[in-house]
N, CA, C and O of each residue as an XYZ file, in Angstrom:
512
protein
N       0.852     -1.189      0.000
C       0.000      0.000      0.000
C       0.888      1.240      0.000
O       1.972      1.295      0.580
N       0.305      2.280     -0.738
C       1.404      3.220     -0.664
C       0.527      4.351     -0.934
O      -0.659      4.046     -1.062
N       0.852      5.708     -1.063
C      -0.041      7.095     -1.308
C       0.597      7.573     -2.235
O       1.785      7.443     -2.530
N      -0.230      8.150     -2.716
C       0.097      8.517     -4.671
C      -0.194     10.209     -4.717
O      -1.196     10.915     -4.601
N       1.207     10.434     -4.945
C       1.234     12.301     -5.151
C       0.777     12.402     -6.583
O       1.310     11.680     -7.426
N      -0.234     13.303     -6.932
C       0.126     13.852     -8.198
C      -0.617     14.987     -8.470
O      -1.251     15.589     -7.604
N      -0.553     15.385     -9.921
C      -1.219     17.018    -10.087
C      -0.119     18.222     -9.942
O      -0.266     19.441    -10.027
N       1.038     17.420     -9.693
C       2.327     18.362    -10.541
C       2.547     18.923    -11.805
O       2.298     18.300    -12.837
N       2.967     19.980    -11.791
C       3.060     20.348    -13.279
C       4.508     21.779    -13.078
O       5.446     21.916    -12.293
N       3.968     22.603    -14.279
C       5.060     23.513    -14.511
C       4.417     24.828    -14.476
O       3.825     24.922    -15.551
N       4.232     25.886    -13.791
C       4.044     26.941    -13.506
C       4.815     28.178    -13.427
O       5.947     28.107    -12.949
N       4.260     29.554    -13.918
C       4.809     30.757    -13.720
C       5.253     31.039    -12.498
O       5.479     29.997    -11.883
N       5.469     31.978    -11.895
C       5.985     32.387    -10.348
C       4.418     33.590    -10.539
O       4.115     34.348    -11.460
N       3.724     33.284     -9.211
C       2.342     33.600     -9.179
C       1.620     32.575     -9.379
O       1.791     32.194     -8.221
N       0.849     31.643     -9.882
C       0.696     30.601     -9.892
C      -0.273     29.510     -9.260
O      -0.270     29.186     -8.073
N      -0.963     29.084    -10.085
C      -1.081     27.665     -8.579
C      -1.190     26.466     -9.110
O      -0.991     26.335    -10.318
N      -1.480     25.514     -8.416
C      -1.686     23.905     -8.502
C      -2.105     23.383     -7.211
O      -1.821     23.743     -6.069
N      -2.993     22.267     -7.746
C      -3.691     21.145     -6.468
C      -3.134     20.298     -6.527
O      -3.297     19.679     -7.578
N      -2.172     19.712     -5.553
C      -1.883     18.277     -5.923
C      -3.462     17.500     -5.001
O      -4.383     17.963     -4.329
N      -3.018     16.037     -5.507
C      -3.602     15.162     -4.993
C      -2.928     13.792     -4.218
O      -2.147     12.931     -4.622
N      -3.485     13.971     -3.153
C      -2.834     12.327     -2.114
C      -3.930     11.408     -2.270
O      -4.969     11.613     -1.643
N      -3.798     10.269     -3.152
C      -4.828      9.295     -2.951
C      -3.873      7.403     -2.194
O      -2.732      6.944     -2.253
N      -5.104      6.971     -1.633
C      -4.578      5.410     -1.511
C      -5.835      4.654     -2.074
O      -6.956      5.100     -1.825
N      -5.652      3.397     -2.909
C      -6.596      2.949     -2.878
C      -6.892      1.869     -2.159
O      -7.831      1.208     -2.601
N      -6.272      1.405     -0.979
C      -6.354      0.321     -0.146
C      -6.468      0.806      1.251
O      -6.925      0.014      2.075
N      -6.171      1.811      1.577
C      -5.843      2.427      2.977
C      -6.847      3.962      2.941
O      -6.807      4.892      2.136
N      -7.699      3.758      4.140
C      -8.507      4.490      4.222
C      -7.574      6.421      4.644
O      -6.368      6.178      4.690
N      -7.659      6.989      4.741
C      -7.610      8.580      4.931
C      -7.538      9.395      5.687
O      -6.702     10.286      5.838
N      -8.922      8.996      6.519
C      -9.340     10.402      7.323
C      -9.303      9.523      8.728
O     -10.066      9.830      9.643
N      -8.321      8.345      8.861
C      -8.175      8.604     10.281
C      -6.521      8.694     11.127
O      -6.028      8.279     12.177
N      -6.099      9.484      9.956
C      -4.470      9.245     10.636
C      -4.172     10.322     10.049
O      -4.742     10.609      8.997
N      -2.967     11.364     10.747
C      -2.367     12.794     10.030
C      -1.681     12.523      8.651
O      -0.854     11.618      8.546
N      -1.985     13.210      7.737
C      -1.358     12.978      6.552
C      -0.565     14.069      6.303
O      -1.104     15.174      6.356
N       0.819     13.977      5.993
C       2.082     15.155      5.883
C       2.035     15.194      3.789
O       1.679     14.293      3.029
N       2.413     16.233      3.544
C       3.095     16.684      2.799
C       4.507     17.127      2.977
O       4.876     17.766      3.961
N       5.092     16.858      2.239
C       6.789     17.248      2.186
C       7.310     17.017      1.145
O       6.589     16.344      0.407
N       8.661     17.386      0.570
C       8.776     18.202     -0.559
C      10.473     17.735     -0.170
O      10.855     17.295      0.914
N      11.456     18.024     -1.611
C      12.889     17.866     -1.845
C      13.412     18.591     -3.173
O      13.100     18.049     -4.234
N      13.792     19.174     -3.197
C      14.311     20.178     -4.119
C      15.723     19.638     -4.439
O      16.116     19.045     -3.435
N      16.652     19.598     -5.427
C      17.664     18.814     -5.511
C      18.428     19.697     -4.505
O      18.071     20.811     -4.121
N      19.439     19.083     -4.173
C      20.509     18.833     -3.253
C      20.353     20.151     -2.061
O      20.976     21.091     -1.566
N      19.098     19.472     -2.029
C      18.270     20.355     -0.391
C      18.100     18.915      0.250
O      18.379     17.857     -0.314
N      17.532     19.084      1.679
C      17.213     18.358      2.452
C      15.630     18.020      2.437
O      14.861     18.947      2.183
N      15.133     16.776      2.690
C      13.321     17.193      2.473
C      12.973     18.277      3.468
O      13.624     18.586      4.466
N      11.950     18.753      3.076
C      11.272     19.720      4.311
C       9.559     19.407      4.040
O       8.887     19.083      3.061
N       9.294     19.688      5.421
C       8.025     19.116      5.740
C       7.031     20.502      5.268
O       7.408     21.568      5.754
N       5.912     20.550      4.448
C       5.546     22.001      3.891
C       4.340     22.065      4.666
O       4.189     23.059      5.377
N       2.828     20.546      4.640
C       1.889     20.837      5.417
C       1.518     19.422      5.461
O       1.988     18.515      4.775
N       0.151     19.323      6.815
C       0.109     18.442      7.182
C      -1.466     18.573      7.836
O      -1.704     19.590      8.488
N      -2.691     17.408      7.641
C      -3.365     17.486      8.213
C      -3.580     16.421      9.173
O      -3.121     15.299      8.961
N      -4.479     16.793     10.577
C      -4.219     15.625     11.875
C      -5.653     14.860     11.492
O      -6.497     15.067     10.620
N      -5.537     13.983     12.445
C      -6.179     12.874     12.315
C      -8.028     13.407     12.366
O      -9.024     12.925     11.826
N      -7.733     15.203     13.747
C      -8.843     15.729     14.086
C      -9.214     16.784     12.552
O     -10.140     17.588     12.657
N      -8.614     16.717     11.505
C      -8.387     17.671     10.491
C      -8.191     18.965     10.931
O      -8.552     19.944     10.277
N      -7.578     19.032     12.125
C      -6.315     20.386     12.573
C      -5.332     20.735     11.488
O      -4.801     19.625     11.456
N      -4.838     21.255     10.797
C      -4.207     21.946      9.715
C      -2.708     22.549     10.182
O      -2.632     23.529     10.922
N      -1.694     21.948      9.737
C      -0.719     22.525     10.642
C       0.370     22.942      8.864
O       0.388     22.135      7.936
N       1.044     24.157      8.822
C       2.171     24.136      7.825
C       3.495     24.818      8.055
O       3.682     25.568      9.013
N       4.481     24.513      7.075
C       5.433     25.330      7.104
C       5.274     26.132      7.551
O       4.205     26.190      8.158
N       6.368     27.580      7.608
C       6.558     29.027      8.238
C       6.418     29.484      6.466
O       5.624     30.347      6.093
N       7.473     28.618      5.379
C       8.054     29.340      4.164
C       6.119     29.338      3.488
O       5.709     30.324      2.875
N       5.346     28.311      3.705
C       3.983     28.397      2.993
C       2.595     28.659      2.992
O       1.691     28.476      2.177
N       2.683     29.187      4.242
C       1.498     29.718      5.440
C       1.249     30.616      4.711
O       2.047     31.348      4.126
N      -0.264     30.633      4.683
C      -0.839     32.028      3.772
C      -0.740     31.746      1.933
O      -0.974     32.683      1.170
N      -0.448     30.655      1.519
C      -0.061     30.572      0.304
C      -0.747     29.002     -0.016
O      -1.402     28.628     -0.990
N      -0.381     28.372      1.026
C      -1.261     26.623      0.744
C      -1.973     26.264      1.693
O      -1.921     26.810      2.795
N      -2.821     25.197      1.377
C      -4.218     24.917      1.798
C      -4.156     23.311      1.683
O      -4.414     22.697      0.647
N      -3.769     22.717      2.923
C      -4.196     21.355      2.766
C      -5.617     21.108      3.473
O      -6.096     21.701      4.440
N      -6.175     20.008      2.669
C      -7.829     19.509      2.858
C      -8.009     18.188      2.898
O      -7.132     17.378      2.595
N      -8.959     17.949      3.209
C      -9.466     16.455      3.286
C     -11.052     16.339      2.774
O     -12.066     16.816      3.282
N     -10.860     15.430      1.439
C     -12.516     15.137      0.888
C     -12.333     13.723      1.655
O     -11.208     13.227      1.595
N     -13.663     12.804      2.602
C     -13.101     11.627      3.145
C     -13.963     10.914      1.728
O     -13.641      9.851      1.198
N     -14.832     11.584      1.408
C     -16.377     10.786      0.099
C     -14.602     10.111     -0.734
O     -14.131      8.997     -0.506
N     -14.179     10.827     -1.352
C     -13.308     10.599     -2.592
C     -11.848      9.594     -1.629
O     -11.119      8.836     -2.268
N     -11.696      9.771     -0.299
C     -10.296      9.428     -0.007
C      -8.999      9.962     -0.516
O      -7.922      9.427     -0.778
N      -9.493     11.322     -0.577
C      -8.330     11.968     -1.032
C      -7.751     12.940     -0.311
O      -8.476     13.607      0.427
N      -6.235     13.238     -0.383
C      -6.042     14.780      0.725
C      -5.116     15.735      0.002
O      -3.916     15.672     -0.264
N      -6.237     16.816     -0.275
C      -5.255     17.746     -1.119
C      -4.325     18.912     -0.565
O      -4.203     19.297      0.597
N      -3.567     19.466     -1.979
C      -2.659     20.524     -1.116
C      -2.519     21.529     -2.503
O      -1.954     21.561     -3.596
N      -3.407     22.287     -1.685
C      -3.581     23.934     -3.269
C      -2.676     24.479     -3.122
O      -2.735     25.081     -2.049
N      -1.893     24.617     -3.564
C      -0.588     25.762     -3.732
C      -0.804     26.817     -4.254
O      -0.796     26.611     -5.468
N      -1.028     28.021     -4.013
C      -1.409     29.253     -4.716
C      -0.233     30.289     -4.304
O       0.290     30.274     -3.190
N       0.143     31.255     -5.414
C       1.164     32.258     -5.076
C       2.703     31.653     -4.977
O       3.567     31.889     -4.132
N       2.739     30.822     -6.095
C       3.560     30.030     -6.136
C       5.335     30.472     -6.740
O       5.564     30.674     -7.932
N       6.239     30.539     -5.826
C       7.438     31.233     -6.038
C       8.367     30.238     -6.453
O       8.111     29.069     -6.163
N       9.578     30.555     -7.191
C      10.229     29.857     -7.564
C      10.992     28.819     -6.487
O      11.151     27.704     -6.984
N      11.458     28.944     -5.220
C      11.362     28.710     -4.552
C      10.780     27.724     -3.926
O      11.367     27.306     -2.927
N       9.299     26.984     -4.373
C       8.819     26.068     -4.372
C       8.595     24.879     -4.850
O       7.811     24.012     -4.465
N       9.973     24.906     -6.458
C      10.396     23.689     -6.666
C      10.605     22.937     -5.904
O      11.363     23.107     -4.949
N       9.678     21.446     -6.274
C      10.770     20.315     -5.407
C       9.598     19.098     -6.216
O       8.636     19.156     -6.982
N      10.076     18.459     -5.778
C       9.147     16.908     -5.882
C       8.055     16.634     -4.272
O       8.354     16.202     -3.159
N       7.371     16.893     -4.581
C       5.935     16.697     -3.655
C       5.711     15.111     -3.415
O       5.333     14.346     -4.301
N       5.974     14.772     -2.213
C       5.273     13.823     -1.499
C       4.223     13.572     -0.886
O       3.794     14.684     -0.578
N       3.579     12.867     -0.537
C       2.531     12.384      0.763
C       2.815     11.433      1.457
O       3.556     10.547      1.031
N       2.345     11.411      2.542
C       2.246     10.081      3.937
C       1.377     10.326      5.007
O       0.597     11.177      5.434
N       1.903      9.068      5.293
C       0.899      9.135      6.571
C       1.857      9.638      7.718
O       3.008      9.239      7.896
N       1.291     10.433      8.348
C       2.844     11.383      9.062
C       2.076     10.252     10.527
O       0.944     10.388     10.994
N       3.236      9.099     10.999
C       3.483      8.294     12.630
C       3.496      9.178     13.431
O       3.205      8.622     14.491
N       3.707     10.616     13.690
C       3.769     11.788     14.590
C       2.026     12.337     14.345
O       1.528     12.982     15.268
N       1.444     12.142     13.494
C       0.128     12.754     13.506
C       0.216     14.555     13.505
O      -0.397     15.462     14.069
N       1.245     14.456     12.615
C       1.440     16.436     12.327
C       2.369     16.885     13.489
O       1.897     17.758     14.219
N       3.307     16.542     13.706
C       4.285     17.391     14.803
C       3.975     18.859     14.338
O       3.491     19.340     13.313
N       4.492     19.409     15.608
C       4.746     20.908     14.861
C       5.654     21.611     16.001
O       5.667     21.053     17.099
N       6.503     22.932     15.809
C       7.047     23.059     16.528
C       6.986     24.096     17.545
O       5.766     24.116     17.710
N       7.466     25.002     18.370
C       6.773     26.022     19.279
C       6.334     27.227     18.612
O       5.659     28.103     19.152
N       6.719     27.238     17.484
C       5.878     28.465     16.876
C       4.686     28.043     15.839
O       4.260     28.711     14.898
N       4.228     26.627     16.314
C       3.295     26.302     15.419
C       3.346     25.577     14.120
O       2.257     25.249     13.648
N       4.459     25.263     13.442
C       4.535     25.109     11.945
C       5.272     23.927     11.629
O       6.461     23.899     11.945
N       4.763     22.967     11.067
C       5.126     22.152     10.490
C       6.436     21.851     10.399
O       7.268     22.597      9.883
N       6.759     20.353     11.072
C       8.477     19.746     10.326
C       8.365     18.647     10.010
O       7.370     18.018     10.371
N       9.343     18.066      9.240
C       9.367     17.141      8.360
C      10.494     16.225     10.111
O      11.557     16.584     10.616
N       9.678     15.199     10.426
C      10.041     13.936     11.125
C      10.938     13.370     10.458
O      12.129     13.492     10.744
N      10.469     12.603      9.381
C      10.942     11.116      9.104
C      10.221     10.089      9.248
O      10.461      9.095      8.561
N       9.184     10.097     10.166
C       8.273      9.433     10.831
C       6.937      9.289      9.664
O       5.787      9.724      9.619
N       7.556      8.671      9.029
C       6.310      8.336      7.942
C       5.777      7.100      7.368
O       6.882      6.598      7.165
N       5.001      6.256      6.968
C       4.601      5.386      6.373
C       3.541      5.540      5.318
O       2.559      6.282      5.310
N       4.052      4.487      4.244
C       2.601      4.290      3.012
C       3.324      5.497      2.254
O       2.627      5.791      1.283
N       4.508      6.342      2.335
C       4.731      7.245      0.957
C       5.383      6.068     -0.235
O       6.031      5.041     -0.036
N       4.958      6.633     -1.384
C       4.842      6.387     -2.536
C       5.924      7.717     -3.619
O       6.833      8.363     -3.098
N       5.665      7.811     -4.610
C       5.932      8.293     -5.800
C       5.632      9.809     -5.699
O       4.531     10.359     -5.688
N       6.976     10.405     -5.620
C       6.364     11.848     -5.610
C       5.954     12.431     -6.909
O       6.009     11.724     -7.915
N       5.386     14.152     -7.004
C       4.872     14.695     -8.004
C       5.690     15.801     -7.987
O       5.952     16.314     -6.899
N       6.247     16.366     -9.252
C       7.529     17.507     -9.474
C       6.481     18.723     -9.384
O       5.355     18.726     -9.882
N       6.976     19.568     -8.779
C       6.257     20.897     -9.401
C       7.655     22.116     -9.501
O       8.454     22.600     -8.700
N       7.444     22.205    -10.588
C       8.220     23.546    -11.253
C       7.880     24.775    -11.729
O       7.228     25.044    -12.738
N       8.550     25.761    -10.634
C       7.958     27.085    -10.968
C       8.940     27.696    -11.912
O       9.948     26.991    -11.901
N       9.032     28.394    -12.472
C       9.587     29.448    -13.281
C       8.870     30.292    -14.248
O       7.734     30.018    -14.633
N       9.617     31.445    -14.688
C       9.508     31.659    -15.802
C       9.690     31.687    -17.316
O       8.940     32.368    -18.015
């Protein structure tokens, strides 16, 4: 079983895109699901993440700019990226975040490690 990023593409700087997190064996809406992201010869970083209660937790760099959601009808958990800077290249992941959305004293999202069921990420490329 694994979770399937996609709805990557290639974008201006301004911008947006939805990705999509689907599983088709593993139900959704009862465990935190992370987004996180790797840009070449960066480290991953954790961007957003929803909890098991659909509490909404993100980055510091994407707050105000993305929107993760949960449809449970479809089993899917999305992540709208809007206002999209170059800067936000990377290859887009999903999981099931084992921490259930850590976050840290100022509130915002980090990338654990603590993950299971990721799959195949989705590229998104900003430029002009």
């Amino acid at each position: 079983v694994q979770l399937q990023a996609s709805g990557g593409g290639s974008v201006q700087p301004g911008g947006s895109l939805r990705l999509s997190c689907t599983a088709s064996e593993l139900p959704l809406d009862n465990d935190g699901i992370g987004w996180f992201r790797q840009a070449p010869g960066k480290e991953r970083e954790g961007v957003a993440c929803i909890n098991s209660d659909s509490n909404q937790y993100y980055a510091a760099s994407v707050k105000g700019r993305f929107t993760v959601s949960r449809d449970n009808a479809k089993n899917t958990v999305y992540l709208q990226m809007n206002s999209l800077k170059p800067d936000d290249t990377a290859v887009y992941y999903c999981a099931m975040d084992r921490l259930n959305c850590p976050y840290d004293y100022s509130g915002n999202y980090y990338y654990s490690g603590e993950y299971d069921y990721g799959g195949q990420g989705t590229q998104v490329t900003v430029s002009s």
